[in-house]
N, CA, C and O atoms as a Tinker XYZ file with bonds, in Angstrom:
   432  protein
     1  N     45.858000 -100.881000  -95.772000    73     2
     2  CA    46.876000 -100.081000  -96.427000    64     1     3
     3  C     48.041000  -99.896000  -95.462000    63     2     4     5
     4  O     47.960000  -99.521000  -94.293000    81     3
     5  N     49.191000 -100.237000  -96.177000    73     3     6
     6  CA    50.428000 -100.248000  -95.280000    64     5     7
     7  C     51.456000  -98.890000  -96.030000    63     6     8     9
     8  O     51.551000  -98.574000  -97.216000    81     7
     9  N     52.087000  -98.332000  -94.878000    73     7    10
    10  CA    52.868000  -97.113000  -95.185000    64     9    11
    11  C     54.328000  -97.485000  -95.384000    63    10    12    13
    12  O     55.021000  -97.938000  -94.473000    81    11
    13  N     54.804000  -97.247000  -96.751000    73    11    14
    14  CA    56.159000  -97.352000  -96.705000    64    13    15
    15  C     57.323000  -96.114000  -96.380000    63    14    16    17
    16  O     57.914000  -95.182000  -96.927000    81    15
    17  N     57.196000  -96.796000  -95.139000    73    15    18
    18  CA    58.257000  -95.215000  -94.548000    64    17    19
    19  C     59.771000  -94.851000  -95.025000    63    18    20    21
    20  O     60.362000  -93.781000  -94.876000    81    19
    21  N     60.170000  -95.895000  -95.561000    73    19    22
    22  CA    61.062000  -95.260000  -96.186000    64    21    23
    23  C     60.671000  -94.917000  -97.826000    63    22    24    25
    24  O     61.757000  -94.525000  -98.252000    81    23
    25  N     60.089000  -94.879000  -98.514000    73    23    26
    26  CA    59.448000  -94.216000  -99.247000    64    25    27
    27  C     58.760000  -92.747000  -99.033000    63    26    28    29
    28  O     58.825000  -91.838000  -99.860000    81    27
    29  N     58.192000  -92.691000  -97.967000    73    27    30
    30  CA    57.652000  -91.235000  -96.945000    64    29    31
    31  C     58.675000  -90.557000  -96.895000    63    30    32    33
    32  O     58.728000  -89.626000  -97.699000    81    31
    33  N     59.609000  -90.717000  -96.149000    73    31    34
    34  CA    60.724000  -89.552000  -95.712000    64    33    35
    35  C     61.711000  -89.671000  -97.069000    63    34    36    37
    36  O     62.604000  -88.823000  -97.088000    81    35
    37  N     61.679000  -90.603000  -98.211000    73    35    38
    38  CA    62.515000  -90.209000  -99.217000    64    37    39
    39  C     61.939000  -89.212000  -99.547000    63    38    40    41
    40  O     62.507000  -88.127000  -99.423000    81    39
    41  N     60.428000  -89.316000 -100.151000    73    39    42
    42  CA    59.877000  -88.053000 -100.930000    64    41    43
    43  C     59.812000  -86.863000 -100.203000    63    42    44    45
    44  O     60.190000  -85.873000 -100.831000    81    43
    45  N     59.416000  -86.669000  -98.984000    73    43    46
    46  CA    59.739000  -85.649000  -97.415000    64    45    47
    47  C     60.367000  -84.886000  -98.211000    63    46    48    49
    48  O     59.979000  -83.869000  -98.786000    81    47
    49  N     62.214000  -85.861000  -98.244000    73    47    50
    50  CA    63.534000  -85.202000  -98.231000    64    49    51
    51  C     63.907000  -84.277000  -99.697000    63    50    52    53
    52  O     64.523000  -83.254000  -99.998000    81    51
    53  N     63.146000  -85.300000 -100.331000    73    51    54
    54  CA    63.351000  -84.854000 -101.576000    64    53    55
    55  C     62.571000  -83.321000 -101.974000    63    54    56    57
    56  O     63.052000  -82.346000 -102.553000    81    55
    57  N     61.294000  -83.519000 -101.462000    73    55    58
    58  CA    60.655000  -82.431000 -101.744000    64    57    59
    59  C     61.171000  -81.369000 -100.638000    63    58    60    61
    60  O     60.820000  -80.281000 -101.095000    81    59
    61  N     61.708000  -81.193000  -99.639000    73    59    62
    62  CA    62.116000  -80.245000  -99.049000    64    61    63
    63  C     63.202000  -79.706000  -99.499000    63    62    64    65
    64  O     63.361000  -78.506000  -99.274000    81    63
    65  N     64.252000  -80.462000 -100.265000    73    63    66
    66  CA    65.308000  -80.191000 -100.573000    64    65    67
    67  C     65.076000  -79.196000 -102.250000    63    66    68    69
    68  O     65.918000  -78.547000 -102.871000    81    67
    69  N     63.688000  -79.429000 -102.544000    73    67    70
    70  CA    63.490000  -78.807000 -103.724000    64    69    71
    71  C     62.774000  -77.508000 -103.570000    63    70    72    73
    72  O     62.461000  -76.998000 -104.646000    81    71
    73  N     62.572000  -77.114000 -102.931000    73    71    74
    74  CA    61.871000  -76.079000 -101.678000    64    73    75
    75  C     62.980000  -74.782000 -101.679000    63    74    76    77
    76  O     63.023000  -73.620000 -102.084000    81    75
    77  N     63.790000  -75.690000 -101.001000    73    75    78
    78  CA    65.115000  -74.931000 -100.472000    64    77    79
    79  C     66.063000  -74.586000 -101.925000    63    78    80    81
    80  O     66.560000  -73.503000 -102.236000    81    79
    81  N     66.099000  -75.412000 -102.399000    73    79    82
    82  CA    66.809000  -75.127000 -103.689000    64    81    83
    83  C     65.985000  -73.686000 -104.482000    63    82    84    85
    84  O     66.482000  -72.663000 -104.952000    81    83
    85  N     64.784000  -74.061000 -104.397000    73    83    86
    86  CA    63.743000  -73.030000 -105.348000    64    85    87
    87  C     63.728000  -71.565000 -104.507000    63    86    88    89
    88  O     63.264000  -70.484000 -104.869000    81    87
    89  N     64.348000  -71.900000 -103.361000    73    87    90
    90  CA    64.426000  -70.786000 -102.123000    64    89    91
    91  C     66.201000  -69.783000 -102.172000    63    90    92    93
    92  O     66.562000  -68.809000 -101.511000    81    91
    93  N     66.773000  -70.417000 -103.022000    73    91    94
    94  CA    67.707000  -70.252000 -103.010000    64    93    95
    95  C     68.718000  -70.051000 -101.689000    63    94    96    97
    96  O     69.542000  -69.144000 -101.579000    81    95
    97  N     68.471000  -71.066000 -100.755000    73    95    98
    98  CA    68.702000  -71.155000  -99.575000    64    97    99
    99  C     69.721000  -72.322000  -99.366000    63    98   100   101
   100  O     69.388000  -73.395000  -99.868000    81    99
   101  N     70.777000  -72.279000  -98.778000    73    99   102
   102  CA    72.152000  -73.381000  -98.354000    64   101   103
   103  C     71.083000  -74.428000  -97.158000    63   102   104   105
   104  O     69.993000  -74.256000  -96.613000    81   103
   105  N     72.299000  -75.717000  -97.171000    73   103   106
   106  CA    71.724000  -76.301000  -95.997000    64   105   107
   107  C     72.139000  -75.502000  -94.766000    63   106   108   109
   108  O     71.255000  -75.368000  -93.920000    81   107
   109  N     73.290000  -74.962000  -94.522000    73   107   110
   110  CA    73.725000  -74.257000  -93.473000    64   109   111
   111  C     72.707000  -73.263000  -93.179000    63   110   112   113
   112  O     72.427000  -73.154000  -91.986000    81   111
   113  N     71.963000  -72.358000  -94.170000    73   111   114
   114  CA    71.579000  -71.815000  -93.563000    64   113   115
   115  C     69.766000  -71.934000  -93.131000    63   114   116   117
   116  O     69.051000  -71.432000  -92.264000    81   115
   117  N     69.623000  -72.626000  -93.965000    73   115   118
   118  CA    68.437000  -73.116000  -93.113000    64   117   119
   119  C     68.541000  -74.216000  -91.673000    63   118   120   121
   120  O     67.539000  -74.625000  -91.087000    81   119
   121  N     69.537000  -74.459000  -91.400000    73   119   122
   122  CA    69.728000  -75.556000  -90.601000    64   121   123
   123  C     69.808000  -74.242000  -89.722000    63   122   124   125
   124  O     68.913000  -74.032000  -88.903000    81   123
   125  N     70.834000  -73.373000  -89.866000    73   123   126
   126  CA    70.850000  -71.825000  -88.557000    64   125   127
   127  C     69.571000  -71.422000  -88.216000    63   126   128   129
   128  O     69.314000  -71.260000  -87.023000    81   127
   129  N     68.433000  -71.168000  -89.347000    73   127   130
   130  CA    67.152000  -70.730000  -89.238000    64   129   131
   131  C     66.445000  -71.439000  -88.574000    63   130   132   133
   132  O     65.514000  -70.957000  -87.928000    81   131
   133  N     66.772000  -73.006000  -88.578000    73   131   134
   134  CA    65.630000  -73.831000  -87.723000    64   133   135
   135  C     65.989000  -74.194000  -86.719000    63   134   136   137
   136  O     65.174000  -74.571000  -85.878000    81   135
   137  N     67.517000  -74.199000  -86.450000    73   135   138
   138  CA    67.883000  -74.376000  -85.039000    64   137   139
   139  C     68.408000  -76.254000  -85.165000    63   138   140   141
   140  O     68.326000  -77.156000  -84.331000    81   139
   141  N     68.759000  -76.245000  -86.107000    73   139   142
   142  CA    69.662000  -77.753000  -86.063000    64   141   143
   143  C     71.152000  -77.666000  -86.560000    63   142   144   145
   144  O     71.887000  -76.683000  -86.648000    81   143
   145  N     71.317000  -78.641000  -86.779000    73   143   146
   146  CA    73.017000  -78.859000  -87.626000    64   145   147
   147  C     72.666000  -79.278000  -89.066000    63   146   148   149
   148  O     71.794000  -79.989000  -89.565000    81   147
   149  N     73.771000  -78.500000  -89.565000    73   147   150
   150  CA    73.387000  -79.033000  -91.101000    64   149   151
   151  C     73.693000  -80.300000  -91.534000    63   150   152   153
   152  O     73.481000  -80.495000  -92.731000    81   151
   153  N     74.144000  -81.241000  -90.875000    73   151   154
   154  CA    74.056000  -82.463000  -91.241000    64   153   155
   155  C     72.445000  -83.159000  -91.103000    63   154   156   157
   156  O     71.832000  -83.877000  -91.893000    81   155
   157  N     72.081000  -82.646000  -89.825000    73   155   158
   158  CA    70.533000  -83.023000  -90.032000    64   157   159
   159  C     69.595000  -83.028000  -91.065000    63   158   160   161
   160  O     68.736000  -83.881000  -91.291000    81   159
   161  N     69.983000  -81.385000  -92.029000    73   159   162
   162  CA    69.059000  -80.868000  -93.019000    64   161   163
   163  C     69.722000  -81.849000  -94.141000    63   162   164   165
   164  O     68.982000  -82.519000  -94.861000    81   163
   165  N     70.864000  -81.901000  -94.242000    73   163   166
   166  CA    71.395000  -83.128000  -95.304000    64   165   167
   167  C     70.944000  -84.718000  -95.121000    63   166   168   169
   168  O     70.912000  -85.471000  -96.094000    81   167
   169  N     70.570000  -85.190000  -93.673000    73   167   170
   170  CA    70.382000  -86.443000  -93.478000    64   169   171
   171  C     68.518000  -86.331000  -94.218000    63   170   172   173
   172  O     67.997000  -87.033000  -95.085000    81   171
   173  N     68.079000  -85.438000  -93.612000    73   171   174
   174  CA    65.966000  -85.390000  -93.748000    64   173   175
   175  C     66.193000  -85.035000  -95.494000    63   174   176   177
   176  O     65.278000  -85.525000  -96.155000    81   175
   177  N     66.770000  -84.618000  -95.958000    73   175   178
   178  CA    66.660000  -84.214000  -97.613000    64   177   179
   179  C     67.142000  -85.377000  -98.141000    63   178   180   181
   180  O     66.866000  -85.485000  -99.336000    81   179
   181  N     68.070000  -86.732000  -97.451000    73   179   182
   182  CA    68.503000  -87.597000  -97.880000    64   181   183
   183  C     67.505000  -88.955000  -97.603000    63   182   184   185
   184  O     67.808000  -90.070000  -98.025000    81   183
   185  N     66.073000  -88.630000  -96.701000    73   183   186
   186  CA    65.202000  -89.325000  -96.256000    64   185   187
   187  C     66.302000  -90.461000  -95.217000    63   186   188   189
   188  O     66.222000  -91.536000  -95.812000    81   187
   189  N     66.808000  -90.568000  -94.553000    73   187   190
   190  CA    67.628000  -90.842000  -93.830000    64   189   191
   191  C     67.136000  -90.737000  -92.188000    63   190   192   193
   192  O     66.946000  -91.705000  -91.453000    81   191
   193  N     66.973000  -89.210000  -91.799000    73   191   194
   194  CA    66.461000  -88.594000  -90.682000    64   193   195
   195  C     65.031000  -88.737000  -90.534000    63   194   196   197
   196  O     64.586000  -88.354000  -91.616000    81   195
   197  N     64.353000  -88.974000  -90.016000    73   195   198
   198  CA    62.874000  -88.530000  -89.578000    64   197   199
   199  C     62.529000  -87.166000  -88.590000    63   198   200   201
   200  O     62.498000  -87.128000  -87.360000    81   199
   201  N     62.351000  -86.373000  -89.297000    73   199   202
   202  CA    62.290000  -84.859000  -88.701000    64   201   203
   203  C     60.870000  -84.819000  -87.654000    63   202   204   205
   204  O     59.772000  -85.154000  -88.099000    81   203
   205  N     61.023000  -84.451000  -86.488000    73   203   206
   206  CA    59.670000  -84.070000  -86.148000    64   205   207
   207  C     59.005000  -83.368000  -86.673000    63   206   208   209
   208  O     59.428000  -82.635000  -87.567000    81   207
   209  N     57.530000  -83.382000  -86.204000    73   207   210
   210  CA    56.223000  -82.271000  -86.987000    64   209   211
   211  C     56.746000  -80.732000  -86.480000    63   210   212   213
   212  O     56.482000  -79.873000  -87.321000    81   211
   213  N     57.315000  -80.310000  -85.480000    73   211   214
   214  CA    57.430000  -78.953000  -85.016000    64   213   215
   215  C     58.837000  -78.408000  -86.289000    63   214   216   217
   216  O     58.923000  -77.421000  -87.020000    81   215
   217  N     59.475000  -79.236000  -86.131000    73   215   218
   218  CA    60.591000  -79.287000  -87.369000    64   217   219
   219  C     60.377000  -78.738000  -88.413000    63   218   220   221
   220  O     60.751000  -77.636000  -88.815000    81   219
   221  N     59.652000  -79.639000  -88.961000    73   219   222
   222  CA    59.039000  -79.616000  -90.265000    64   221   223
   223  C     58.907000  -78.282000  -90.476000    63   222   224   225
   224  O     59.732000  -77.577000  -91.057000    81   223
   225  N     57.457000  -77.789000  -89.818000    73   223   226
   226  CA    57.272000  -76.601000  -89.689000    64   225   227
   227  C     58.161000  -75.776000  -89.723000    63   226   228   229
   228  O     57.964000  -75.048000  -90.695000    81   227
   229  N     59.127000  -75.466000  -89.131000    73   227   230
   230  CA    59.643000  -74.537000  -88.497000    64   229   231
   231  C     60.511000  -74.166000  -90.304000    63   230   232   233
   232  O     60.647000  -73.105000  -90.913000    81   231
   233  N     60.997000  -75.829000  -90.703000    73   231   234
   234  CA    61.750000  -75.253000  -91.969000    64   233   235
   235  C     60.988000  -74.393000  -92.678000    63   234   236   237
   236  O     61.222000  -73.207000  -92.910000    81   235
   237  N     59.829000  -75.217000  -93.096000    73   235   238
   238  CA    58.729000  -74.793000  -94.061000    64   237   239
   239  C     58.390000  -72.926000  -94.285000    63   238   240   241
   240  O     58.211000  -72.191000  -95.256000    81   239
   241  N     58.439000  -72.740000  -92.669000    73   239   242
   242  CA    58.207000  -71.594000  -92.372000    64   241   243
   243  C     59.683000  -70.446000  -93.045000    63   242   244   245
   244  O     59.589000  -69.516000  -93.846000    81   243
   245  N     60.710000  -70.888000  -92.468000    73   243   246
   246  CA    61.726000  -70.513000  -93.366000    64   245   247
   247  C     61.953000  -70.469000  -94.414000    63   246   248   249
   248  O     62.726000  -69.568000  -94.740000    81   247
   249  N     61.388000  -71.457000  -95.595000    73   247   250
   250  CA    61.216000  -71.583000  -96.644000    64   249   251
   251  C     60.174000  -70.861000  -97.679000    63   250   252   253
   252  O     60.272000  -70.823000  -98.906000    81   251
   253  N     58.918000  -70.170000  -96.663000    73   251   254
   254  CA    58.434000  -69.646000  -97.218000    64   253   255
   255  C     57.095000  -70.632000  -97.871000    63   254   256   257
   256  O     56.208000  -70.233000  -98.626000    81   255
   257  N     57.260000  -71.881000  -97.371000    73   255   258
   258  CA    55.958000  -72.812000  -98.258000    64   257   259
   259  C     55.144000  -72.972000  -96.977000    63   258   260   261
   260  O     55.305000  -72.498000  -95.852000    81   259
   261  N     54.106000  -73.890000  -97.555000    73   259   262
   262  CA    53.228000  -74.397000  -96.441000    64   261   263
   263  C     53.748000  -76.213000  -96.517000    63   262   264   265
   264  O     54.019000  -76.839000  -97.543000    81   263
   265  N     53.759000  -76.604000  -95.432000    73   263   266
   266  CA    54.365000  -77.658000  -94.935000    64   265   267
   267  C     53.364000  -78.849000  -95.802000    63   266   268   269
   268  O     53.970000  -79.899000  -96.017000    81   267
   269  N     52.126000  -78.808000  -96.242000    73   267   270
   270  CA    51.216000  -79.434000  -96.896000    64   269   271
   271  C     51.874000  -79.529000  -98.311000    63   270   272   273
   272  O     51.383000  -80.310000  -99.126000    81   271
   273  N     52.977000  -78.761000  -98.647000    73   271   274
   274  CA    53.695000  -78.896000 -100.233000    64   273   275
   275  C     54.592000  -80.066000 -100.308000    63   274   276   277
   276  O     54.858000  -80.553000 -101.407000    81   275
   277  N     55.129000  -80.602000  -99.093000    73   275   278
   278  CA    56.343000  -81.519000  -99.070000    64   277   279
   279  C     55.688000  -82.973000  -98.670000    63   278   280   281
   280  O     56.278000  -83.989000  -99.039000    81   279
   281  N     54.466000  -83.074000  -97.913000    73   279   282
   282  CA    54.088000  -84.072000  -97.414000    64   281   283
   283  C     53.744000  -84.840000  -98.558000    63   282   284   285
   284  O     53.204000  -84.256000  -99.498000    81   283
   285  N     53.939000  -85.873000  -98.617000    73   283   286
   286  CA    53.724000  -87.357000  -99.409000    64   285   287
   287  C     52.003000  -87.597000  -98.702000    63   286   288   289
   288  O     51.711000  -87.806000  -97.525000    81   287
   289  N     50.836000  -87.440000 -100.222000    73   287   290
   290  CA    49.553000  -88.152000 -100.195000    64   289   291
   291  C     49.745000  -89.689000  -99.626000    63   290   292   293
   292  O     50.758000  -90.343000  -99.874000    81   291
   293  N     48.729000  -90.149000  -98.889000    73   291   294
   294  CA    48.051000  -91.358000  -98.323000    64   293   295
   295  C     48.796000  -92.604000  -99.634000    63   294   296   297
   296  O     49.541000  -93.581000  -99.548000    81   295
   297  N     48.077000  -91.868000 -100.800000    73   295   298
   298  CA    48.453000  -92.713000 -101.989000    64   297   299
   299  C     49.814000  -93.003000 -102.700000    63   298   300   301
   300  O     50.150000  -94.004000 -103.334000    81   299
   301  N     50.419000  -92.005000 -102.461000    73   299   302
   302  CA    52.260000  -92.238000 -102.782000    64   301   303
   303  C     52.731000  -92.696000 -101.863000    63   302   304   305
   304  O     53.943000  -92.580000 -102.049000    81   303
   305  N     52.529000  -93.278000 -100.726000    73   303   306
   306  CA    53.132000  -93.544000 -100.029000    64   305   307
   307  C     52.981000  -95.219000  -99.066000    63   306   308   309
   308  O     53.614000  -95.965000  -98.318000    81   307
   309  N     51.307000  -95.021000  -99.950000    73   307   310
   310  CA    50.531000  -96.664000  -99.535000    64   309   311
   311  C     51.277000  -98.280000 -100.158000    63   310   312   313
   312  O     51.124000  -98.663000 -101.319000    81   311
   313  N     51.774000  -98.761000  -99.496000    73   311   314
   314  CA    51.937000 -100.301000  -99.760000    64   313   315
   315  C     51.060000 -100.992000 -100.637000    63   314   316   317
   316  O     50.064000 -100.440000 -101.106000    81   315
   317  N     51.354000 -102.109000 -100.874000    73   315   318
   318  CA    50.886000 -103.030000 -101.645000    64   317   319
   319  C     49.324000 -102.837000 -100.981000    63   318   320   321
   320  O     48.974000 -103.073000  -99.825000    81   319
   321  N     48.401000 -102.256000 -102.273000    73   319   322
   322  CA    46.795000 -102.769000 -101.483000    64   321   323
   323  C     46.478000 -104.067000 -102.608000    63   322   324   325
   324  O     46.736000 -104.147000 -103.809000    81   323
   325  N     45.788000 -105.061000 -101.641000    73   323   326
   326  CA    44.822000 -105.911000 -102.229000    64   325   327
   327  C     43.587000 -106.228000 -103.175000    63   326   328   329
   328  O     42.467000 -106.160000 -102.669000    81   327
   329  N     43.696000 -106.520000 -104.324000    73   327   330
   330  CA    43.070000 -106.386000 -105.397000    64   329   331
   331  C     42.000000 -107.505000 -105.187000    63   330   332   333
   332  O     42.349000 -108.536000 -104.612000    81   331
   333  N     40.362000 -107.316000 -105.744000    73   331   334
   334  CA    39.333000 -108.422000 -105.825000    64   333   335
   335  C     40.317000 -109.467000 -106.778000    63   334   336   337
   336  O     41.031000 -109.273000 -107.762000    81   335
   337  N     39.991000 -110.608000 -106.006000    73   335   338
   338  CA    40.412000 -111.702000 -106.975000    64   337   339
   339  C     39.930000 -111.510000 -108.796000    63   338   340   341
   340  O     40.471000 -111.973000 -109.800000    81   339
   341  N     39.175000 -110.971000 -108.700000    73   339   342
   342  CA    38.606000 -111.000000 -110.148000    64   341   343
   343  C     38.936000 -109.767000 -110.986000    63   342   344   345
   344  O     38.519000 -109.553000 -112.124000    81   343
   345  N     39.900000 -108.836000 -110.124000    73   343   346
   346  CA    40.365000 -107.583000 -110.456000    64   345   347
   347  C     41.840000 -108.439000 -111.643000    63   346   348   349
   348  O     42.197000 -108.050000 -112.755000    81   347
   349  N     42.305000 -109.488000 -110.939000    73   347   350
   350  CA    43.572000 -109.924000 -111.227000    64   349   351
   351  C     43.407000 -110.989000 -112.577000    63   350   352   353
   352  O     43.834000 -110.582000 -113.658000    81   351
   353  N     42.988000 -111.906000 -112.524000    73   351   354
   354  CA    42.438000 -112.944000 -113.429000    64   353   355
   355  C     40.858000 -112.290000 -113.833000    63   354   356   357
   356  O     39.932000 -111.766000 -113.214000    81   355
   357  N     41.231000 -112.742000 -115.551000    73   355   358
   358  CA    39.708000 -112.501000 -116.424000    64   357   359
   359  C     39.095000 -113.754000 -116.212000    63   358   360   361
   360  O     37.971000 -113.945000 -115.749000    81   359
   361  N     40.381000 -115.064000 -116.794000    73   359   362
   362  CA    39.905000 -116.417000 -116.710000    64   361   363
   363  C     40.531000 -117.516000 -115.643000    63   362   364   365
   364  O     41.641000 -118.048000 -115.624000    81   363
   365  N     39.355000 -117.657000 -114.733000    73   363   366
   366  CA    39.940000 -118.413000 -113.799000    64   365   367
   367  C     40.264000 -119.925000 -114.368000    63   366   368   369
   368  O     41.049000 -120.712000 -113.840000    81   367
   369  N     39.463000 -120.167000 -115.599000    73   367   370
   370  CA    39.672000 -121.645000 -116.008000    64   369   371
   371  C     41.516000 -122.155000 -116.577000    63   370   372   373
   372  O     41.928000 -123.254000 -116.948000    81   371
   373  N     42.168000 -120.969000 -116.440000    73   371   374
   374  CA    43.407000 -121.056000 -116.617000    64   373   375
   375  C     44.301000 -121.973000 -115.362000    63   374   376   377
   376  O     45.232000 -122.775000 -115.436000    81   375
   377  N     43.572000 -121.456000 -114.306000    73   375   378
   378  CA    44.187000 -121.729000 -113.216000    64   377   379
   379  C     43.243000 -123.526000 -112.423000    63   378   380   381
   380  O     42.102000 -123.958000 -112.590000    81   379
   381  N     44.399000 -124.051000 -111.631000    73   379   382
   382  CA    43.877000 -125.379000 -111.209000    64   381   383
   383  C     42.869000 -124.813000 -110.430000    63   382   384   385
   384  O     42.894000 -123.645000 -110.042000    81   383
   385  N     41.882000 -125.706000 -110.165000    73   383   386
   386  CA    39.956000 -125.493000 -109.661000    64   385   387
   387  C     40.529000 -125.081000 -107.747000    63   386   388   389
   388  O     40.223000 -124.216000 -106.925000    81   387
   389  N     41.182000 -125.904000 -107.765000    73   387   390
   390  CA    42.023000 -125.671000 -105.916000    64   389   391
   391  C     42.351000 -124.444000 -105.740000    63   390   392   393
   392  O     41.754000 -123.778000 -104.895000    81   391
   393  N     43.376000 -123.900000 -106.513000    73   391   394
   394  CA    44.223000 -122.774000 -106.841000    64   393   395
   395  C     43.146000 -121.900000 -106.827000    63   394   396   397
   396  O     43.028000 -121.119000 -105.883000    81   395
   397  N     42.356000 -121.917000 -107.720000    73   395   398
   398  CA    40.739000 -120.981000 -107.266000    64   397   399
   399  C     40.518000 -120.406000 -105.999000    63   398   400   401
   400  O     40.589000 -119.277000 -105.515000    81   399
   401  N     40.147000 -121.856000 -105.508000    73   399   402
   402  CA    39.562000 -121.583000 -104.238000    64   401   403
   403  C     40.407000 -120.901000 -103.247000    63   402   404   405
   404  O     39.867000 -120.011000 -102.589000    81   403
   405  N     41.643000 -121.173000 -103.034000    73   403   406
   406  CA    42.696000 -120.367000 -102.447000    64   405   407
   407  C     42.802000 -119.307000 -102.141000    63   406   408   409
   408  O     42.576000 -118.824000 -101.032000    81   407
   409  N     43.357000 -118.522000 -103.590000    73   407   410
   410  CA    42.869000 -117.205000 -103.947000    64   409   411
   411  C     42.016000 -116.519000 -103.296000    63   410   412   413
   412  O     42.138000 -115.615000 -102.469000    81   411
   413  N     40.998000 -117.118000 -103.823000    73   411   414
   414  CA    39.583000 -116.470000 -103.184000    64   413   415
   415  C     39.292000 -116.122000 -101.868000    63   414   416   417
   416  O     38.764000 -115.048000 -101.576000    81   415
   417  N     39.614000 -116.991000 -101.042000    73   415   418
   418  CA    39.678000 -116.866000  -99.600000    64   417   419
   419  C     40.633000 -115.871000  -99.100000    63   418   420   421
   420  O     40.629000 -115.131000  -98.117000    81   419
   421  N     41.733000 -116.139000 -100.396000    73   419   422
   422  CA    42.971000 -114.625000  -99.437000    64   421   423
   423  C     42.654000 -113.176000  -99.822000    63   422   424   425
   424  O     42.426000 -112.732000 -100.948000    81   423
   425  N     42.700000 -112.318000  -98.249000    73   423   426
   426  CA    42.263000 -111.191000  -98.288000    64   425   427
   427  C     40.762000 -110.659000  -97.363000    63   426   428   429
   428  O     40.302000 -109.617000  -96.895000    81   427
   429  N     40.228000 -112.782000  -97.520000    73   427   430
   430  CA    38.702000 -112.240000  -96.752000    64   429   431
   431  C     39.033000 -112.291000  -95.713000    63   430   432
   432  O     38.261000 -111.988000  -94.803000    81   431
């Protein structure tokens, strides 16, 4: 399983930025509360920035959530996983007998 990081810090940004909105809170002033510039809080809500873990926190904490509300699951965020060959094709007799064997081997 491969992590698509820019997929990660989009949803991050997105969900922090919905946080703050529901918080009725400016970027300015959470950016004062956490001790950055508000271009930062505009770049990490734009998934752009990669915020550190102490960061994170620190907004979260300002915000009033638990930092576990914004994080992107293993599964929203996982790459292409690899399917049993037989997950993909019902009928292999569709496909050339070579082409089979191919398949089959990719992934082991």
């Amino acid at each position: 399983m491969d992590v698509d990081e820019s997929l990660l810090y989009g949803m991050l940004g997105e969900r922090l930025k919905q946080r703050r909105l529901e918080a009725k809170v400016t970027q300015a002033q959470l950016a004062q509360a956490a001790g950055v510039l508000r271009t930062s809080v505009t770049n990490i809500e734009a998934g752009r920035q990669k915020p550190p873990l102490h960061l994170l926190y620190r907004m979260c904490v300002v915000l009033d959530v638990e930092v576990s509300s914004i994080i992107p699951s293993n599964e929203e965020v996982a790459g292409q996983v690899a399917l049993p060959f037989g997950s993909i094709y019902r009928d292999n007799d569709e496909l050339p007998p070579e082409l089979v064997e191919i398949l089959k081997g990719v992934g082991e």
